[in-house]
C-alpha positions as CSV (number, residue, x, y, z in Angstrom):
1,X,-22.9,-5.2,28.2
2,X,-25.2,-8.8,28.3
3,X,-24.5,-8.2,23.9
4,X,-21.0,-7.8,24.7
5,X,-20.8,-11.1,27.1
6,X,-23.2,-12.7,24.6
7,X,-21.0,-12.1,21.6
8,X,-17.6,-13.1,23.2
9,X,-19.5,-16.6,24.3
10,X,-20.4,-17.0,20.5
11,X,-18.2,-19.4,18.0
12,X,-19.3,-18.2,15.4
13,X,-18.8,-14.3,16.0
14,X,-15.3,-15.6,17.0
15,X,-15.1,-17.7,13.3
16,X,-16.7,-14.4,11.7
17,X,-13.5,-12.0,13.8
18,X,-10.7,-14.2,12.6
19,X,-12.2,-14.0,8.7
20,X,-12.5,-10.6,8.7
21,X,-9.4,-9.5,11.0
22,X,-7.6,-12.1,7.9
23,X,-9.6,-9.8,5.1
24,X,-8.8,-7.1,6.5
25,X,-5.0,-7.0,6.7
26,X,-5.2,-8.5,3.0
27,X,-7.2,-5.0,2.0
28,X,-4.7,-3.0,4.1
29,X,-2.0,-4.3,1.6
30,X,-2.8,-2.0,-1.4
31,X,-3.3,1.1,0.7
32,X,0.0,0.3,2.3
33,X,2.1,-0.1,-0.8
34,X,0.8,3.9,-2.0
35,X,1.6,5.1,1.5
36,X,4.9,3.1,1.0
37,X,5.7,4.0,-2.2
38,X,4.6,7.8,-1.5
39,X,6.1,8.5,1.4
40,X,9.7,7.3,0.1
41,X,9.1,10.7,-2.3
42,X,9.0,13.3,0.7
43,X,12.7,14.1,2.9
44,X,14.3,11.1,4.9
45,X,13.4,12.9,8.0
46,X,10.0,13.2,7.6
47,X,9.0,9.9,6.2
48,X,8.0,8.2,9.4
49,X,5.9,11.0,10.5
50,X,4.1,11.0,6.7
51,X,3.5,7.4,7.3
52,X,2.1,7.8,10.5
53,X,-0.4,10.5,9.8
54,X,-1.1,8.7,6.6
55,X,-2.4,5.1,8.9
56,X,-3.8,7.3,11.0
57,X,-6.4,9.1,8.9
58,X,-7.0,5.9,7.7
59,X,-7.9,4.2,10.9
60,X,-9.7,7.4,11.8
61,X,-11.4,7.3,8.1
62,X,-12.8,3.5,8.3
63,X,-14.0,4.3,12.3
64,X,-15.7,7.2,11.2
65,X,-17.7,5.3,8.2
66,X,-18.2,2.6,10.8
67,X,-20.1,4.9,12.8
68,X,-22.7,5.6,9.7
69,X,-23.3,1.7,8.8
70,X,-26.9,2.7,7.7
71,X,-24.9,5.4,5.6
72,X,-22.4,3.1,3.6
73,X,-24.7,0.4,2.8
74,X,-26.9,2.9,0.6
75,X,-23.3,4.1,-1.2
76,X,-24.1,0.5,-3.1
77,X,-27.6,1.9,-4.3
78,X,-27.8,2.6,-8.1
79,X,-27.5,6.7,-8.4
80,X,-26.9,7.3,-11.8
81,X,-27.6,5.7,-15.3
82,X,-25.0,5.5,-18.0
83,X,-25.8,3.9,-21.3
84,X,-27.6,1.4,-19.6
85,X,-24.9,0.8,-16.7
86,X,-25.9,1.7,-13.5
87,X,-23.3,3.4,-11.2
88,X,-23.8,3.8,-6.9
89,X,-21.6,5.9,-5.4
90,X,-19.3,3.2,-4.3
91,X,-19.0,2.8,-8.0
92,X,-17.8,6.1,-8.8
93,X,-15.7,6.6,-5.7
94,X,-13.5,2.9,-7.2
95,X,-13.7,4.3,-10.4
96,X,-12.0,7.7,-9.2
97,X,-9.5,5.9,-7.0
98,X,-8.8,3.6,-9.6
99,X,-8.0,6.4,-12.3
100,X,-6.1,8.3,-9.4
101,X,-4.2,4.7,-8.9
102,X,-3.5,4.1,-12.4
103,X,-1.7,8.0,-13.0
104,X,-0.1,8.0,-10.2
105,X,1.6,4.4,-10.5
106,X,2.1,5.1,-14.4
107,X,3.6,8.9,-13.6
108,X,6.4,6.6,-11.3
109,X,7.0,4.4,-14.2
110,X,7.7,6.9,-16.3
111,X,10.0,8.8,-13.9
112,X,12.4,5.1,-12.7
113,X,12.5,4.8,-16.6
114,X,13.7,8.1,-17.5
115,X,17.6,8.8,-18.2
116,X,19.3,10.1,-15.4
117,X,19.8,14.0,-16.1
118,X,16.0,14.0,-16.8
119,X,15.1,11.4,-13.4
120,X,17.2,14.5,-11.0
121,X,15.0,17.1,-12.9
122,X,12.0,15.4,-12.0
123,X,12.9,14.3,-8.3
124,X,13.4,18.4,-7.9
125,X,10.0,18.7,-9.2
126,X,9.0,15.9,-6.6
127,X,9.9,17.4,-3.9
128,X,8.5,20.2,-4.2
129,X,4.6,18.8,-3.6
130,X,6.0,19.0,0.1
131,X,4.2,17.1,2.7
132,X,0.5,18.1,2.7
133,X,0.5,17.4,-0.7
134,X,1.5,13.9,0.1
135,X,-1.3,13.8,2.6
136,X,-3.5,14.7,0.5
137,X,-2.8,12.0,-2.1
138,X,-3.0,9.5,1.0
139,X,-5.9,11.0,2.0
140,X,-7.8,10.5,-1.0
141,X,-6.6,6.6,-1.5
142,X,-7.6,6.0,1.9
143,X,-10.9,7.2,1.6
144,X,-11.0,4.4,-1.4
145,X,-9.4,2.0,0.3
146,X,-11.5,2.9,3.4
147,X,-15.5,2.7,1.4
148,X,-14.3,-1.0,-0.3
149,X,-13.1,-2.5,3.1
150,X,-16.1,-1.5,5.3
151,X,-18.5,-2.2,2.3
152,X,-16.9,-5.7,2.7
153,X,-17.0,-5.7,6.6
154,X,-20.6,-4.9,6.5
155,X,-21.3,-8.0,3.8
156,X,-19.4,-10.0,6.3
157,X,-20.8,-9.8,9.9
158,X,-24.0,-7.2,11.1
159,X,-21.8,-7.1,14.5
160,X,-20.3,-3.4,14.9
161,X,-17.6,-4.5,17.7
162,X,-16.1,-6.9,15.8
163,X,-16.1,-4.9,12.1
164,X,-14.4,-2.3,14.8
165,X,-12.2,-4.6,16.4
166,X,-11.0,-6.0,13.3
167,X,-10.3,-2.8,11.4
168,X,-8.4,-1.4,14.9
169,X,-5.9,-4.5,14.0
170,X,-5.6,-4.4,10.2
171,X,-4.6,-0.8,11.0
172,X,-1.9,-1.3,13.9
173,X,-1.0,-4.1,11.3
174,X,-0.3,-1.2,8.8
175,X,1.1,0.8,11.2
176,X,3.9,-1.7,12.4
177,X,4.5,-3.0,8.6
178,X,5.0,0.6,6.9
179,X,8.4,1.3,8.3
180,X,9.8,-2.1,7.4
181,X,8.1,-2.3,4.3
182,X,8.7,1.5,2.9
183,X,12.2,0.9,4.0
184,X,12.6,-2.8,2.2
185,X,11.8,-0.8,-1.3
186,X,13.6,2.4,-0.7
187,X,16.7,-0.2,-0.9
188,X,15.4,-2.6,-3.7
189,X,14.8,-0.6,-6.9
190,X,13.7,-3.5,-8.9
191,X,10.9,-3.8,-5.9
192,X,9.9,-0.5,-6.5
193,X,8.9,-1.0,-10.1
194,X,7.4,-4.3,-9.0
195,X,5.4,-2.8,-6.2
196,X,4.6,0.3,-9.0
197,X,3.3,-2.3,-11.3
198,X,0.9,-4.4,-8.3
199,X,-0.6,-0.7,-7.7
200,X,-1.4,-0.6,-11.6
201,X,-3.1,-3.9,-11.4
202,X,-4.7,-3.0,-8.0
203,X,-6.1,0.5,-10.1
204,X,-7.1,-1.4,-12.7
205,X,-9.1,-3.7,-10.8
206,X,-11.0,-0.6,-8.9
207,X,-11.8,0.6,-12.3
208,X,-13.3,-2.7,-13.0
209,X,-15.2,-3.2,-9.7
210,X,-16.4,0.5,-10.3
211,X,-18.0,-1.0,-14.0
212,X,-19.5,-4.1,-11.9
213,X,-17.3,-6.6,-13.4
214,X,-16.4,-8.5,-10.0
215,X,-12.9,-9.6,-9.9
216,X,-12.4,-12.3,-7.3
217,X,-9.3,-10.6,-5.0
218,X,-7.8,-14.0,-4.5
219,X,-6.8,-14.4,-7.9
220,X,-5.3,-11.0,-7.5
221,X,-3.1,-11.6,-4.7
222,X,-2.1,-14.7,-5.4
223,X,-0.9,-13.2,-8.4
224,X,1.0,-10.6,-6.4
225,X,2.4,-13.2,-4.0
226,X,3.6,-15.4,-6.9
227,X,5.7,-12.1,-8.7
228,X,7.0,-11.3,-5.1
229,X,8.5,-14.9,-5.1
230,X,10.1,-14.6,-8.6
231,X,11.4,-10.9,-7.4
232,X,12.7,-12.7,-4.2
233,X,14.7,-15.5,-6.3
234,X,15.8,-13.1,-8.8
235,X,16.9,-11.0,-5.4
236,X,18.9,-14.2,-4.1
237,X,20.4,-15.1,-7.1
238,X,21.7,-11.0,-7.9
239,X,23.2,-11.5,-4.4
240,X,24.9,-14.7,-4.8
241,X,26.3,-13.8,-7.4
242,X,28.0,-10.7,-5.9
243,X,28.8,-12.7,-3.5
């Protein structure tokens, strides 16, 4: 309890909360688009509770590796030797997730570019995966998404309440966010391929991480942001002009 007290009276645990709470929902943006992007595959009715579950697992995921801090900061010990490139298991969990990332965005691609007749064929194919699979395939991103954002919470602050704290919000940040979000590019399908193509570039840069080239994520997002401003103009302009 006196660590509690003593950590709440701290300006610079406060300093380290608002950093990571701020890194934290910026992580929770990639797993978010999948679950989006995913979940808009499965039945209307069942969407919300796919999305749901899907959050969940991953809250439950991030406070479960929380609880083995000793555990995730040996996943960045070298385990395996390649032609002279070192991998730790942190490595080859991003490099999986990335590959996963990459066919499953590319697989999308392919079906909004296919003709018609062949896009209904495939959307009967779809649907078929039912809801676990779609679980599963959330479950699997959000154990990637899960290992990179507590590896980074750990290289942030050695303070457990607030690495748990923070995650709690990024989560319930997720959680509020999905519907809204899911919904915005169920409606837009010019934000679906641009959202498709952000997941690309997030697999991509997993892969990368996974071969130890570091790819600062600001210059990611801001990349991101600045195509979801030209998608917004091009989205104003498309509706002035029906107007």
């Amino acid at each position: 309890m006196d660590y509690l007290i003593e950590l709440a009276a701290s300006p610079a645990a406060w300093a380290a909360l608002v950093t990571l709470i701020a890194m934290e929902v910026v992580l929770g943006i990639d797993n978010l688009l999948f679950i989006s992007i995913l979940t808009n595959k499965l039945p209307e009715d069942i969407r919300p509770r796919a999305r749901r579950i899907g959050i969940g697992l991953a809250l439950i995921m991030r406070l479960g590796l929380l609880s083995t801090v000793a555990f995730i900061v040996q996943l960045t010990e070298p385990v395996l030797t390649v032609f002279g490139q070192a991998f730790s298991w942190r490595d080859i969990i991003l490099i999986a997730g990335g590959l996963f990332l990459v066919w499953k965005a590319t697989k999308e691609i392919h079906h909004n570019m296919a003709p018609p007749e062949e896009q209904h064929a495939m959307e009967g194919g779809s649907l078929k995966i039912g809801f676990g699979a779609a679980i599963v395939q959330i479950l699997i991103l959000d154990l990637v998404f899960s290992v990179d954002s507590i590896i980074t919470a750990v290289g942030m602050t050695e303070h457990i309440p607030i690495m748990v704290i923070a995650v709690v919000f990024a989560v319930l940040t997720m959680l509020l966010a999905a519907g809204p979000l899911a919904n915005f590019i169920n409606r837009n399908p010019s934000i679906v391929m641009l959202a498709l193509g952000f997941l690309l570039l997030i697999g991509t840069t997993l892969i990368a991480e996974g071969f130890g080239a570091h790819v600062p994520k600001g210059y990611i997002y801001a990349a991101m942001a600045f195509s979801a401003a030209i998608e917004g103009l091009n989205m104003l302009q498309r509706k002035r002009s029906v107007g």
